[in-house]
N, C-alpha and C positions, 0 to 999 in steps of 0.2 A: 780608599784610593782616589788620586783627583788626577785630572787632566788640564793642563791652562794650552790651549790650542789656537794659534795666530788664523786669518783666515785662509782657507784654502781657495784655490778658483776649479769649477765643475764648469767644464766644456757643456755649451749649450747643443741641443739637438742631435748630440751623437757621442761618440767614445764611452770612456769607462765612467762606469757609475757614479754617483756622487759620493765622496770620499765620506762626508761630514754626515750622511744619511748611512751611510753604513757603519762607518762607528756608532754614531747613537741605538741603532737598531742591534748589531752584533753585544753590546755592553748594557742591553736595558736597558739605556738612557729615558726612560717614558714618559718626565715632566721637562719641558723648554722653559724658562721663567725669564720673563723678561720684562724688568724695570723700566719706566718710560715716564719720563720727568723733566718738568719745566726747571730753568735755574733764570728765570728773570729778578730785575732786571737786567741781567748782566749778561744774557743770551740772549736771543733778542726771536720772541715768539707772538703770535696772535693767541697763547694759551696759556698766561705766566700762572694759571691757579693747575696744571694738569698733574697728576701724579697716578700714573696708570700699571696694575702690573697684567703681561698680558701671559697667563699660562696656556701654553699649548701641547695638547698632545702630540708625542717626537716619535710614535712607531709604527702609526697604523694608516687610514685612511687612501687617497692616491698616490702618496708617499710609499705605499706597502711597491712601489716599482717593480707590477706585473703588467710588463703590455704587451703585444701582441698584435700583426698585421694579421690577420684572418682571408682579406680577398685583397683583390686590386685595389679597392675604393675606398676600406674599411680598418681603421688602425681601434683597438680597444686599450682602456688602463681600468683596470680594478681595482674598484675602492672598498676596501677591508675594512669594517669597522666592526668590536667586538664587544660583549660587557663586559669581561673581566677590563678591556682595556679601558672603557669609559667608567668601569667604575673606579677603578686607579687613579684617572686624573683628575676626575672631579671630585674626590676625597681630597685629592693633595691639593686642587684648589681651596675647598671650606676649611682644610685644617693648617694652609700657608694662609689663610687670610685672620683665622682664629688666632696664629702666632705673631700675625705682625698687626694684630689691633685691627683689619680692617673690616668696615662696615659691611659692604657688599659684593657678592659674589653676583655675575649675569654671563648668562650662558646665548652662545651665537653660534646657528646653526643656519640650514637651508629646506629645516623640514617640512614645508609645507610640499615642497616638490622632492624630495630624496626620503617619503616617508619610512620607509625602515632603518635606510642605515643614519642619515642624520636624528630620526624619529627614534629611532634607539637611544643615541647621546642626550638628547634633550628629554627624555625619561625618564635616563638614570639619573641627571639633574636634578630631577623635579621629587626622587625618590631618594637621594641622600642630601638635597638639603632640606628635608624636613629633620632631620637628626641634628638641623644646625640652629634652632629656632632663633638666636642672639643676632644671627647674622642676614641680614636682607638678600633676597634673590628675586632675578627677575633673567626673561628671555628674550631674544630678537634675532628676527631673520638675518643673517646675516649681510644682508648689503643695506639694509636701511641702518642697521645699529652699526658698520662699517662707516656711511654716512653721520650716523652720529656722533660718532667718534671722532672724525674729520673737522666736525663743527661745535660740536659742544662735548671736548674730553672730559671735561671736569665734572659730568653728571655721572661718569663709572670708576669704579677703584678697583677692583681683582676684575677679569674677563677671563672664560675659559671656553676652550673652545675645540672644533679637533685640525686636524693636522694643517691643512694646504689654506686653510680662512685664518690661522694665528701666524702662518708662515708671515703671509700678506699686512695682516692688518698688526702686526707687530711691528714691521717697517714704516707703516702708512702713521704709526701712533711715534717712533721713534722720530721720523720727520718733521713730527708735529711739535718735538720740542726745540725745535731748533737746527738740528742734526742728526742724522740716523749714526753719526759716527762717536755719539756720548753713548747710546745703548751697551750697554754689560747683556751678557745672556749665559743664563746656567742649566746645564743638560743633567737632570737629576736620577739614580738609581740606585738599587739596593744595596750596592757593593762598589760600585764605583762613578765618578759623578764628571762631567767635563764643562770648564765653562772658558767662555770664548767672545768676542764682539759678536752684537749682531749683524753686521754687514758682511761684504761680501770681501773680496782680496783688489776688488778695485783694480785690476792692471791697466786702467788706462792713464795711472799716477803715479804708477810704481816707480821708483828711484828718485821721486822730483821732492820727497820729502817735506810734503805739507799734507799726507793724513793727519787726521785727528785721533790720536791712539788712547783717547778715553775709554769708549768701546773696552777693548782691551782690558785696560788697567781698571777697569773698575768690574769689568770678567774675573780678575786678578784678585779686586777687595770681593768678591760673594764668595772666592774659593778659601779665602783666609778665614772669612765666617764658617765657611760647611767644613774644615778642618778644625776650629778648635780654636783661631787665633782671631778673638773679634777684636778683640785690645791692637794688637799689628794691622786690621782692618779699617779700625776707624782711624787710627793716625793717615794711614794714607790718603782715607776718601775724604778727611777733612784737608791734608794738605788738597787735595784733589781741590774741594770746593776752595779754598784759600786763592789757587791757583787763578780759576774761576771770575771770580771775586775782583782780584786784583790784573784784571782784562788783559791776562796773558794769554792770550786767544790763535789759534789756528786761522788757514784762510779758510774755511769750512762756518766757522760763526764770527770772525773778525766783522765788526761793524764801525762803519768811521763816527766818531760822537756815543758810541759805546766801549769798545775795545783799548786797549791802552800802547798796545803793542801785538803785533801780529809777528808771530815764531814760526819755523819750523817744527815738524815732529819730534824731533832731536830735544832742538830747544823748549819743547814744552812739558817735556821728560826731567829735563836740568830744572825747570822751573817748579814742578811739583817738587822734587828731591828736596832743593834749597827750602820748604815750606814746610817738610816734617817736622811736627810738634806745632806746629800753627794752627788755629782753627779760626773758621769765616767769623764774620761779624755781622752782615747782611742774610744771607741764607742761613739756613737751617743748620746748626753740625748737629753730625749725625754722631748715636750712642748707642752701639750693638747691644744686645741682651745677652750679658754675659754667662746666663744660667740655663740657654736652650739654645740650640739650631734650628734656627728657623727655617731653610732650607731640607731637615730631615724626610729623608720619606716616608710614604706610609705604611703599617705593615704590609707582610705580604699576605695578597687574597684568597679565599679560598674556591674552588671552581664548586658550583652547583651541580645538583644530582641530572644528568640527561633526560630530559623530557619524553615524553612519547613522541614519535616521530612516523608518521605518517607521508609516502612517497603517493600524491594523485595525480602526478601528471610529470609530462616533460618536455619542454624548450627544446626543440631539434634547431639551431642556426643553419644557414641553408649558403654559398657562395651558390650565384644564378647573374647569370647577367641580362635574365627575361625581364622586359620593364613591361609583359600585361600579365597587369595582376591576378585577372579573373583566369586566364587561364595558368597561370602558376600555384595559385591558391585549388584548384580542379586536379590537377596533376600530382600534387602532394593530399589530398584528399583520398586519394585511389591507392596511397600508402598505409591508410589506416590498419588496423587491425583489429581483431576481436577484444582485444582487452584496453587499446590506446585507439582513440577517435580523434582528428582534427579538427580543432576548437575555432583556430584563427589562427591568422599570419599577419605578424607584422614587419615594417621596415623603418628604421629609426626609431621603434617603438610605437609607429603609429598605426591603426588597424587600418589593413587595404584588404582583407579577405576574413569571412563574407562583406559583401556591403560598403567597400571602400569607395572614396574619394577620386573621381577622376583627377582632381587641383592637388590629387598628393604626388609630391616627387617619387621614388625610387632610387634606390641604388643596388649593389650587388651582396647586399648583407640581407636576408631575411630570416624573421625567427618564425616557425612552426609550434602554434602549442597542442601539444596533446594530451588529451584528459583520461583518465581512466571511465572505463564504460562501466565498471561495478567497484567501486570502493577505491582500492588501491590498484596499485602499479608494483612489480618485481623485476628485478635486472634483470632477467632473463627474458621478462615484456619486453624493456628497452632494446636487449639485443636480439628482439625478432624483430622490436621495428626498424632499426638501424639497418638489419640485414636487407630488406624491404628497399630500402635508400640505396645500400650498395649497390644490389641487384636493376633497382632502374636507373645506375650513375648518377646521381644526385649527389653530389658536392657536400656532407653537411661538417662543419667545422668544430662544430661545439655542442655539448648540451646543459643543459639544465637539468635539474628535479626540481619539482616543484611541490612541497611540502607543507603539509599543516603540524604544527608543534605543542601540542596538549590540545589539537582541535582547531588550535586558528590558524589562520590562512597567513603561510610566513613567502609571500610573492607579488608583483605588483600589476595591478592590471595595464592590460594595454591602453594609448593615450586612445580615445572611441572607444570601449569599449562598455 
């Protein structure tokens, strides 16, 4: 089953959810694939050698849209990231890049600071492509390889990545060939698959009829490959590049001394039509592989056996609108109890009790950690320490566990600590 989807527009900073993230997520959609290609000289780019595809993972990460106002001062979003989900994309990244001949696969994360959940992704990376040995891999943080990408596209060919860093540097790679409005983008899953431009609905154009509805129409040729009909694909993406070619161009990449004529959207729709059965002379035409889908996905995973799971402690979040620390860190210490001791308190992550920082700010968000005094921790600990909370009116909003998983330590320390 396929979906060919125009774009939508998602109100910013409030109203209903975004349309385009709930489809993908209610339908599996779990690989974004998105082509990002120079067509010089006939576009007119600082990066005529780029040919980038950027797969992103479409269902986890701060896209999982849970958030939450907690105090006056304190808004949260959580960022889910899982392995079965990292190992799904990055499979379907090394076995999209095995099908379309390419060289290398590089993985963009932020794990030096987000070590578990980025530190997961770039892992599993580092763990399923050694089963790719043909194919090169290599990793980067994501804002300096973001930066690279900006100025020298041409040193990456597959990128994979997870959710809200491919949202981004997929646009930033699509601008870089000239227009974010030539990008195609295809939402891959087991059963049914949707592909759509990558940009947004643009309302501030709407009706004036000079979009660039390549996007689209070449959304349009990846869904005629992932059903079956590469033969009906390449005639149109070659009329596409023909189109191209012979500088039938939108205001979007019309250039005066490159362009030959500048159309509306309409007319650049009539101008591919009138080019089927054409193919470029100059660029590349392109010739599907008739004997595989290259967009197929991968099978489905299996879940691993649950580990030992060990509960030593717990994160009590505190709403307080006390800014001294020392004595708020004293006051929530007198909550202890025989089986949970208070470790430390932080705010913003940052340790203020024991030992903090006068030069540290505050706000009304604090976290409480507590440890187990002998081994582990039982919910029936938590809820004597809780009770403890209630009983002296303490505010606490949230908790944690805090967990070792076959023995290692799956939680982060506080910044000091």
């Amino acid at each position: 089953r396929a979906l060919l989807k125009p774009p939508i527009t998602t109100r910013q900073g409030g109203g209903y959810k975004s349309r385009n993230v709930t489809i993908r997520k209610t339908l599996g959609l779990y690989a974004n694939v998105r082509p990002c290609i120079a067509y010089a000289p006939f576009v007119e780019t600082a990066h005529p050698h780029m040919d980038i595809v950027v797969i992103r993972e479409n269902e986890e990460d701060l896209y999982a849209g849970i958030e939450h106002r907690q105090t006056d001062e304190v808004y949260q979003c959580l960022k889910l990231i899982t392995r079965p989900g990292c190992e799904r994309i990055i499979r379907y990244a090394f076995e999209y890049a095995r099908a379309n001949r390419r060289r290398k696969v590089t993985c963009m994360t932020k794990d030096n600071i987000m070590k578990l959940t980025d530190g997961l992704f770039h892992r599993v990376f580092d763990e399923i492509g050694a089963e790719y040995p043909e194919i090169e891999r290599d990793h980067f943080i994501i804002d300096i390889g973001m930066a690279r990408v900006a100025t020298r596209p041409e040193r990456f060919d597959v990128i994979v990545t997870p959710n809200l860093y491919g949202d981004i540097l997929s646009d930033v790679a699509a601008e870089l060939t000239g227009s974010v409005g030539l990008a195609p983008s295809a939402n891959i899953g087991e059963t049914c698959s949707m592909f759509e431009a990558i940009h947004g609905s643009a309302p501030m154009i709407a009706g004036q009829g000079i979009a660039n509805p390549s996007g689209l129409l070449l959304g349009a040729v990846q869904m005629l490959v992932h059903i079956g009909q590469p033969e009906v694909a390449e005639t149109v993406h070659n009329a596409w590049l023909k189109t191209l070619e012979d500088g039938i161009h939108t205001p979007d990449i019309y250039r005066e001394g490159v362009s030959q004529k500048r159309v509306s959207t309409q007319e650049f729709g009539d101008a591919v039509a009138a080019r089927v059965g054409q193919r470029p002379t100059t660029l590349a035409a392109v010739e599907y592989d008739k004997e595989r889908n290259v967009c197929s996905p991968v099978p489905r995973l299996q879940r691993r056996p649950a580990g030992k799971k060990e509960v030593v402690g717990i994160d009590v979040f505190v709403h307080d609108r006390s800014t001294d620390k020392q004595a708020f860190g004293d006051k929530i210490a007198a909550l202890s109890t025989g089986k949970a001791k208070l470790r430390l308190v932080t705010n913003r992550g940052v340790l203020v009790w024991p030992d903090g920082f006068p030069e540290t700010a505050v706000v009304d968000h604090w976290r409480c950690r507590f440890m187990a005094t002998e081994g582990t921790i039982s919910s029936a600990d938590v809820v004597e320490l809780l009770g403890r909370f209630a009983a002296a009116g303490v505010d606490f909003v949230k908790t944690e566990q805090l967990c070792k998983f076959d023995g290692v330590v799956s939680y982060s320390q506080a910044q000091g600590e």
